[in-house]
C-alpha positions as CSV (number, residue, x, y, z in Angstrom):
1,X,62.6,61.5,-231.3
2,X,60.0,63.7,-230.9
3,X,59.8,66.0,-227.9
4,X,57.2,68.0,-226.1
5,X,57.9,70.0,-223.4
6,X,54.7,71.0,-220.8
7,X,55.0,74.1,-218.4
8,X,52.7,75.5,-215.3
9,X,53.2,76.8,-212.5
10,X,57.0,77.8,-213.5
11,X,57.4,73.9,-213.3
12,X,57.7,71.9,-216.3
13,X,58.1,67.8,-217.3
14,X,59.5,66.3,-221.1
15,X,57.7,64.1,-223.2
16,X,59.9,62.4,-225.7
17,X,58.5,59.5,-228.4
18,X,59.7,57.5,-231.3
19,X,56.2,58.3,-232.8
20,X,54.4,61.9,-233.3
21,X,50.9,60.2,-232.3
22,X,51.9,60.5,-228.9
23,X,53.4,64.4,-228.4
24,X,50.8,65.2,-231.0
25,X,47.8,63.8,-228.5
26,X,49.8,65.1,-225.6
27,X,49.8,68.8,-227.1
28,X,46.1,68.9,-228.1
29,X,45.7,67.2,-224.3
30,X,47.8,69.6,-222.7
31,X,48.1,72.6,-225.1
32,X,45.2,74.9,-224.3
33,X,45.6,74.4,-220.3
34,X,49.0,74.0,-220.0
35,X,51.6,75.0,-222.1
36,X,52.8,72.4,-224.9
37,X,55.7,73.1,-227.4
38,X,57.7,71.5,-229.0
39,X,61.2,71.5,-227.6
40,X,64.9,69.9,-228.7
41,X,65.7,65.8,-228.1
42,X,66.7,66.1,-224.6
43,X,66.5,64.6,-221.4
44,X,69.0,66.7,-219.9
45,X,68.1,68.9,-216.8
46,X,66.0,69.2,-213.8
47,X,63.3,68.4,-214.8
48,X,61.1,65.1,-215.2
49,X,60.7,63.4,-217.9
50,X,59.1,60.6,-219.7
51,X,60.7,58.3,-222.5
52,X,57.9,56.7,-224.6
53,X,59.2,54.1,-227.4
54,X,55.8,51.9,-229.4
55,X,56.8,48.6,-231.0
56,X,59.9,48.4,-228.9
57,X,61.0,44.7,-229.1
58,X,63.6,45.0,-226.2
59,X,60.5,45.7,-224.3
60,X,60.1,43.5,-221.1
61,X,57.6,41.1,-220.9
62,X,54.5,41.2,-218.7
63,X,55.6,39.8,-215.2
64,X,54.3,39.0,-211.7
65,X,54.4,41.9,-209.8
66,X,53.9,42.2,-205.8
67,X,51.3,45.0,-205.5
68,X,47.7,45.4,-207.8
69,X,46.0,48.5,-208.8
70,X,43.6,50.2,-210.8
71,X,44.6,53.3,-212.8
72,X,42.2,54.6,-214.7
73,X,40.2,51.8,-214.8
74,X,43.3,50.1,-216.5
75,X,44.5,47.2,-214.5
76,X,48.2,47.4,-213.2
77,X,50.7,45.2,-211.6
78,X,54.0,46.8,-210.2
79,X,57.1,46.6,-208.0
80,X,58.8,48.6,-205.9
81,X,62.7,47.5,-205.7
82,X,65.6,48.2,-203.5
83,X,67.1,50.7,-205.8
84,X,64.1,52.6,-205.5
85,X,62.9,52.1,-209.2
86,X,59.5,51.0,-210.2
87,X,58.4,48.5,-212.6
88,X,54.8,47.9,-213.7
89,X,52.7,46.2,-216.7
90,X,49.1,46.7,-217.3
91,X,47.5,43.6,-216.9
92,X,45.5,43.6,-220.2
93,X,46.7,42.8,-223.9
94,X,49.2,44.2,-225.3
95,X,51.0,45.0,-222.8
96,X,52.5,48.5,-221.6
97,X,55.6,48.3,-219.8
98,X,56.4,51.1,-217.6
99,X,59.7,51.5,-216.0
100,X,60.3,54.5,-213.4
101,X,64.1,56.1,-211.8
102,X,63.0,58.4,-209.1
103,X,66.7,59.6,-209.0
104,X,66.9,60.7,-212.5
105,X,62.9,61.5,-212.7
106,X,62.7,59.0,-215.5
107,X,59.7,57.1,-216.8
108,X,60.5,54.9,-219.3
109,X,56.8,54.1,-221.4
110,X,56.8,51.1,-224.2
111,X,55.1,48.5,-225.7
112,X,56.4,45.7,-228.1
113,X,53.6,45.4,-230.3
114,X,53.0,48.6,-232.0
115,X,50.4,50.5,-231.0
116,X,50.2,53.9,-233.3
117,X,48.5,51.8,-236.0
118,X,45.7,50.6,-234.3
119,X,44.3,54.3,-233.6
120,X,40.9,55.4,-234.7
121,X,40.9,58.2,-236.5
122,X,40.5,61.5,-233.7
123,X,41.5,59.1,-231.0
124,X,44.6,58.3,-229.5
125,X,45.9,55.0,-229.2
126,X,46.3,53.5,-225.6
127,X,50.1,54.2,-225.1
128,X,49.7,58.2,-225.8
129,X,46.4,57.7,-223.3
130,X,49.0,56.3,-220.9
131,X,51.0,58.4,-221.8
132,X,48.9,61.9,-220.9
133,X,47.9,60.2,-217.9
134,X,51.1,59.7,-215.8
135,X,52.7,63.0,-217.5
136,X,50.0,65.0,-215.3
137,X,50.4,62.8,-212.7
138,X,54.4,64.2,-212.3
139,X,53.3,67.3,-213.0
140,X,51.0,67.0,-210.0
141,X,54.3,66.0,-208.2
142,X,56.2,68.9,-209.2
143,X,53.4,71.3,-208.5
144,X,52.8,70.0,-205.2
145,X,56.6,69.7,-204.3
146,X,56.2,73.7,-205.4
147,X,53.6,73.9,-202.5
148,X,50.4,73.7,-205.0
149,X,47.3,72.2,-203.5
150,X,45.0,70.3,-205.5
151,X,40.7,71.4,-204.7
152,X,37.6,70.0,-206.3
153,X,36.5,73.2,-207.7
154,X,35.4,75.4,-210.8
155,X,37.0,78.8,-212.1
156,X,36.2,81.0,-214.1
157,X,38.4,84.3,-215.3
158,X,36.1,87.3,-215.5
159,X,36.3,89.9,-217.4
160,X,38.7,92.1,-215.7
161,X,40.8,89.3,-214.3
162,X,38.6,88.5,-211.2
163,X,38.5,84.9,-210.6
164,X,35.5,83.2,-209.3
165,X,35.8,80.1,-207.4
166,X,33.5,77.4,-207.2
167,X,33.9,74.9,-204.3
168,X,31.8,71.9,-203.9
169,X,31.4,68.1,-203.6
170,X,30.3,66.0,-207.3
171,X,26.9,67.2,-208.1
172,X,27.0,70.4,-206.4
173,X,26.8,72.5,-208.7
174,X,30.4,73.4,-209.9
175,X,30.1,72.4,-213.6
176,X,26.8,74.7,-214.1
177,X,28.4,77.7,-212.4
178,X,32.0,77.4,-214.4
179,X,30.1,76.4,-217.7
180,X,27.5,79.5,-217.2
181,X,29.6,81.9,-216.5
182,X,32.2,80.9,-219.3
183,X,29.4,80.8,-222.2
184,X,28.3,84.5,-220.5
185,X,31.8,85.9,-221.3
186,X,34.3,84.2,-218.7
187,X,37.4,82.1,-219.2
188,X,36.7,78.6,-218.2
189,X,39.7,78.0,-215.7
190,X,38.5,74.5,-214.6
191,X,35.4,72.8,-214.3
192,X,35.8,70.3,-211.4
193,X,39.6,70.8,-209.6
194,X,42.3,73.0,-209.8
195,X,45.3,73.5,-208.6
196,X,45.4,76.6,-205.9
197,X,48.5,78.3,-203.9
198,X,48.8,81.5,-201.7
199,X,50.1,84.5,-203.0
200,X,51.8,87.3,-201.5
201,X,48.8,89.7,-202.1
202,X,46.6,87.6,-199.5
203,X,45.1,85.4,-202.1
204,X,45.4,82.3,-204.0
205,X,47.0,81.7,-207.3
206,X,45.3,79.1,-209.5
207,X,46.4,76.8,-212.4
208,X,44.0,74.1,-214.1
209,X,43.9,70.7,-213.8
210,X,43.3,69.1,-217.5
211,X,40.7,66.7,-217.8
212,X,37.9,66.1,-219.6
213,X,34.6,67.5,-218.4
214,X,31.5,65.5,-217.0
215,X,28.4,67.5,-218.7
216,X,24.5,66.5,-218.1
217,X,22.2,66.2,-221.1
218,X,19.8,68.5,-219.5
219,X,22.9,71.6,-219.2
220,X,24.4,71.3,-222.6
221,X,20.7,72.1,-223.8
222,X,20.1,74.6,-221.5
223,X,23.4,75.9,-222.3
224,X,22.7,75.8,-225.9
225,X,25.4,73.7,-226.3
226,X,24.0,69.9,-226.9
227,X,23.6,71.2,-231.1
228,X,27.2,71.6,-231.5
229,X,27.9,68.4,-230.2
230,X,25.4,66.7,-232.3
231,X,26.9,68.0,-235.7
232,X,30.7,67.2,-234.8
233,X,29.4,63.6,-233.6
234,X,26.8,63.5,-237.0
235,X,30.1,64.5,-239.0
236,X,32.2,61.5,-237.8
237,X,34.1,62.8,-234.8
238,X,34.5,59.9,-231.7
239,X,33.4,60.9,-228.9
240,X,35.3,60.1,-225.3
241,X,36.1,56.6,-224.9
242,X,34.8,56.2,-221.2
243,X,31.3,58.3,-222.7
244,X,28.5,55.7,-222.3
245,X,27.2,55.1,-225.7
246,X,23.7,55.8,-224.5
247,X,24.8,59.6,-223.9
248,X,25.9,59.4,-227.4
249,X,23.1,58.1,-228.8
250,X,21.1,60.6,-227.0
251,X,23.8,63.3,-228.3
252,X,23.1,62.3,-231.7
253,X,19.4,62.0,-231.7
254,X,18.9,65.0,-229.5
255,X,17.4,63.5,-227.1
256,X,17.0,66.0,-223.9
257,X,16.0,64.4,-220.8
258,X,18.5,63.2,-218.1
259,X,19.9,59.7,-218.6
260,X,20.8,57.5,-215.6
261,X,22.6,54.2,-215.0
262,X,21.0,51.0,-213.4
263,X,22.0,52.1,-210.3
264,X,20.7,55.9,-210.3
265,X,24.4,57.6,-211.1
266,X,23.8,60.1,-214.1
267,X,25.1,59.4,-217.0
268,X,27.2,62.9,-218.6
269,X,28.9,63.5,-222.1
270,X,32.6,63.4,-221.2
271,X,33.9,66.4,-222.9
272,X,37.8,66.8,-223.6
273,X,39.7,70.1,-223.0
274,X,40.3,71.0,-226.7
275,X,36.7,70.4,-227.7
276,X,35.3,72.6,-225.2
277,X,36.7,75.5,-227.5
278,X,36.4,73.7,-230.8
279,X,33.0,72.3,-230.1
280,X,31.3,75.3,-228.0
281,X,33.6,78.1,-228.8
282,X,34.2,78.0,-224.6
283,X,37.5,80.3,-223.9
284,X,39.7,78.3,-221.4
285,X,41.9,80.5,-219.0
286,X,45.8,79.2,-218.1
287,X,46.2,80.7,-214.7
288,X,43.7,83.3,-212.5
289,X,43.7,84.8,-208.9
290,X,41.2,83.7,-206.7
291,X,39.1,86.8,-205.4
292,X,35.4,85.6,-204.5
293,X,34.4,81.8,-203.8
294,X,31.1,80.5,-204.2
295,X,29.4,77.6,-202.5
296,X,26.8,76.2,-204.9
297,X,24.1,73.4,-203.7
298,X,21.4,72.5,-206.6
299,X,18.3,72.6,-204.6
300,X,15.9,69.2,-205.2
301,X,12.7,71.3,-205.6
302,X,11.4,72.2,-209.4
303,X,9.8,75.3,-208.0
304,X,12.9,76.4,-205.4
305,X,14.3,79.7,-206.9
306,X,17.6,80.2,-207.7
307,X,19.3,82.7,-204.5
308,X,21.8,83.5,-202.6
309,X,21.4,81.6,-199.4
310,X,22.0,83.9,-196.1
311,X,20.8,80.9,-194.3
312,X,23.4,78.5,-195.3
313,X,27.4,78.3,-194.1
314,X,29.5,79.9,-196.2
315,X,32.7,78.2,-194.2
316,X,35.3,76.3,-196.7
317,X,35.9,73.2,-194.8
318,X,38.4,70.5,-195.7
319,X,36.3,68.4,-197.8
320,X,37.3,70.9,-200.5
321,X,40.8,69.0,-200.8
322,X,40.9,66.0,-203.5
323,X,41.3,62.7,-201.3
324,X,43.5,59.7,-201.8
325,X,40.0,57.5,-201.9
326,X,38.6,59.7,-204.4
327,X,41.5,59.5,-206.7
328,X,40.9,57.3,-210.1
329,X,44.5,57.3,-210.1
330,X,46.6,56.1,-207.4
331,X,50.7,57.1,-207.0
332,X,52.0,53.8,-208.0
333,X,55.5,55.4,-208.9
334,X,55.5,57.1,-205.4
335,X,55.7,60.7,-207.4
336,X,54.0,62.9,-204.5
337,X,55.3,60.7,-201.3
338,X,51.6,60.6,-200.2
339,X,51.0,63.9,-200.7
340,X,48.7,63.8,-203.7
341,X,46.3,66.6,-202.8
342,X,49.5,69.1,-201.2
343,X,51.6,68.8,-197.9
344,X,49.7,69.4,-194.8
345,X,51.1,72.7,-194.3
346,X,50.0,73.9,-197.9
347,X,46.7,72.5,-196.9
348,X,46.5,74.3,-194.2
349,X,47.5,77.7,-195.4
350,X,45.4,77.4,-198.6
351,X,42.2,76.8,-196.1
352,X,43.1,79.6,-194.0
353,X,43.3,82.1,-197.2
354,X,40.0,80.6,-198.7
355,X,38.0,81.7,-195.6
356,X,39.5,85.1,-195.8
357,X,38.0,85.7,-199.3
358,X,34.8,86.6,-199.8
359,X,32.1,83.8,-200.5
360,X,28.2,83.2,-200.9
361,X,26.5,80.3,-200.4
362,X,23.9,80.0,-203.4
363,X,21.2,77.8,-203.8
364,X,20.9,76.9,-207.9
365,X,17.4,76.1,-209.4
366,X,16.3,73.8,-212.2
367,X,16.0,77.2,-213.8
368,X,19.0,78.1,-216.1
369,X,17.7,81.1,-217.1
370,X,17.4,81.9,-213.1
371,X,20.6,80.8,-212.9
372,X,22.0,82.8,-215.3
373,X,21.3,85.9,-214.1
374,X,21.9,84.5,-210.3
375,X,25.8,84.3,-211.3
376,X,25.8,87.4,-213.8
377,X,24.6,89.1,-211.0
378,X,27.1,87.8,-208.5
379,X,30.2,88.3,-210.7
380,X,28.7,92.1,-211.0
381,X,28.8,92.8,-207.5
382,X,32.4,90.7,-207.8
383,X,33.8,93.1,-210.2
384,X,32.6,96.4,-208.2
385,X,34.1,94.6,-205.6
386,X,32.6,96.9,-202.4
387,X,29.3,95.0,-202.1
388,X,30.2,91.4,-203.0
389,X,33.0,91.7,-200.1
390,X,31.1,93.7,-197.3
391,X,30.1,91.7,-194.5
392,X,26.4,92.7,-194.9
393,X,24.1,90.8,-196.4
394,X,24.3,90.7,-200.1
395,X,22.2,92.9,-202.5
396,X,21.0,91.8,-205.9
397,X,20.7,94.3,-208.5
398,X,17.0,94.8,-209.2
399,X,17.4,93.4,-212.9
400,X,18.9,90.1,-211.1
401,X,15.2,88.4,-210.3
402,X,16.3,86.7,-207.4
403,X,14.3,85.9,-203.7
């Protein structure tokens, strides 16, 4: 068998497979936010772990199940029974049988017909994709058992160690702030939620959330990033299987202008962790402390500059914490008891410290160069510390060009 053991947060969950493709997907997934090494054939110990066996022909056979979901946009039937386990089946060919023992913390992953062969070169096959998938998702248990608290927000790792935190709802602006600041010189923490729990120093501890990245056309260019992207796509490379193939096609013609689905949503190059450093040379950061959060809202005005907004509430209110009808993927196994974001007491204390740090509401233009020197300027006054966390009203540096 081949074994992978992943670790954060001082909690850690076993991958074991009869095939390399999946601990090999699972370390490039995993390896550069959370730790991934190989470890011995065990599933000994405390902690969880998941059993993954392709072309298994004692494999059970799709079945009707009592409950329906949607994982990941992959339908799955499953069933809760008396002894606590969980079986399930997606409900698409061939079939993935999963099979999960709360007391033991075992998930048992196969398929009869063989899946490694049918791979794509660069991509992995759909039973190391399930496999990645629900690994995180009993990591997320562990972590929040460990009094974690999942937040839709960006960090990025100064340098120096100050952590800036970006809070903020889908299209707020959390994406352009981490990814500006990390191809400025920061560590690229997370770009849309992470994983945040008090500290004994007054602040918050933070640990990524690996996923792949939702990027607009219009920042990779202004980022100078949509070239590199272009020549790994020109040289062969697949890109992210839920990418629309329009934002490839764009990629790969260089097309610059915003795309947008029938129905207005824009359409974004889905970037995976590992290429954000192979592709763009992007640094990614394993754990930070919080010490400055900013509240970013992209302003709907071509001409609006880019500024710190004394105008605007700076108060973190709940909506920062991931939701159960947001989630793309439900707890079918029952791994966090409901609790998929944190316990309502870790909620509450992680609130209660983000209001106690120090936090600007900024108003981000269609200006990237403006926006640039907007969060350079902001992490400066983070990193001498004294003016970004006086009460008074913030003060640029001259060189900043900000209104």
């Amino acid at each position: 068998m081949h074994t992978l053991s992943l670790t954060a947060g001082q909690q850690a969950v076993t991958i074991r497979s009869n095939t390399s493709g999946v601990t090999d997907w699972a370390a490039t997934y995993f390896g550069h936010y959370w730790n991934a090494s190989p470890t011995r054939d065990t599933i000994a110990g405390h902690c969880p772990v998941v059993t993954v066996i392709d072309g298994d022909h004692q494999a059970p056979t799709a079945m009707a199940h009592t409950h329906h979901a949607v994982f990941a946009r992959e339908p799955i039937g499953y069933t809760p029974h008396l002894d606590n386990t969980v079986t399930a089946h997606t409900l698409t060919d061939p079939v993935i049988a999963f099979r999960y023992s709360p007391d033991e913390q075992h998930l048992q992953i196969s398929s009869r017909q063989p899946l490694q062969p049918t791979a794509r070169p660069g991509r992995p096959t759909r039973l190391a994709t399930a496999t990645t998938r629900f690994a995180r998702e009993m990591m997320r248990a562990r972590l929040i058992a460990a009094g974690w608290v999942l937040l839709h927000a960006s960090a990025a790792v100064l340098p120096g160690g100050h952590t800036l935190l970006t809070l903020g709802d889908s299209g707020a602006g959390k994406t352009t702030t981490a990814l500006t600041l990390a191809s400025t010189g920061a560590e690229l923490l997370a770009n849309d939620c992470c994983f945040a729990r008090p500290n004994t120093s007054g602040s918050l501890d933070l640990l990524p959330w690996p996923a792949a990245a939702a990027v607009g056309l219009g920042l990779l260019h202004a980022l100078l990033l949509a070239d590199s992207a272009r020549a790994h796509l020109l040289t062969g490379e697949l890109p992210h299987p839920t990418q629309d193939q329009r934002v490839t096609d764009a990629l790969t013609t260089g097309h610059t202008g915003a795309l947008t689905s029938a129905s207005g949503r824009e359409l974004k190059a889905h970037i995976w962790p590992a290429q954000l450093t192979r592709w763009f040379g992007l640094p990614l950061a394993t754990m930070g402390t919080a010490a400055g959060i900013l509240l970013p809202r992209i302003v709907s005005s071509p001409s609006a500059p880019a500024r710190v907004n004394g105008d605007r509430s700076a108060e973190v209110t709940t909506s920062v914490f991931v939701t159960s009808d947001e989630e793309r993927y439900p707890d079918l196994f029952g791994f966090t008891d409901g609790h998929n974001a944190g316990t309502p007491k870790a909620r509450r204390e992680v609130l209660q410290r983000l209001n106690r740090l120090p936090r600007r509401a900024v108003d981000l233009s269609y200006d990237q160069a403006a926006n640039t020197r907007l969060l350079l300027a902001l992490a400066a006054s983070l990193q001498a510390d004294d003016r970004f966390r006086s009460k008074a009203s913030f003060v640029p540096p001259p060189w900043a060009g900000l209104e």
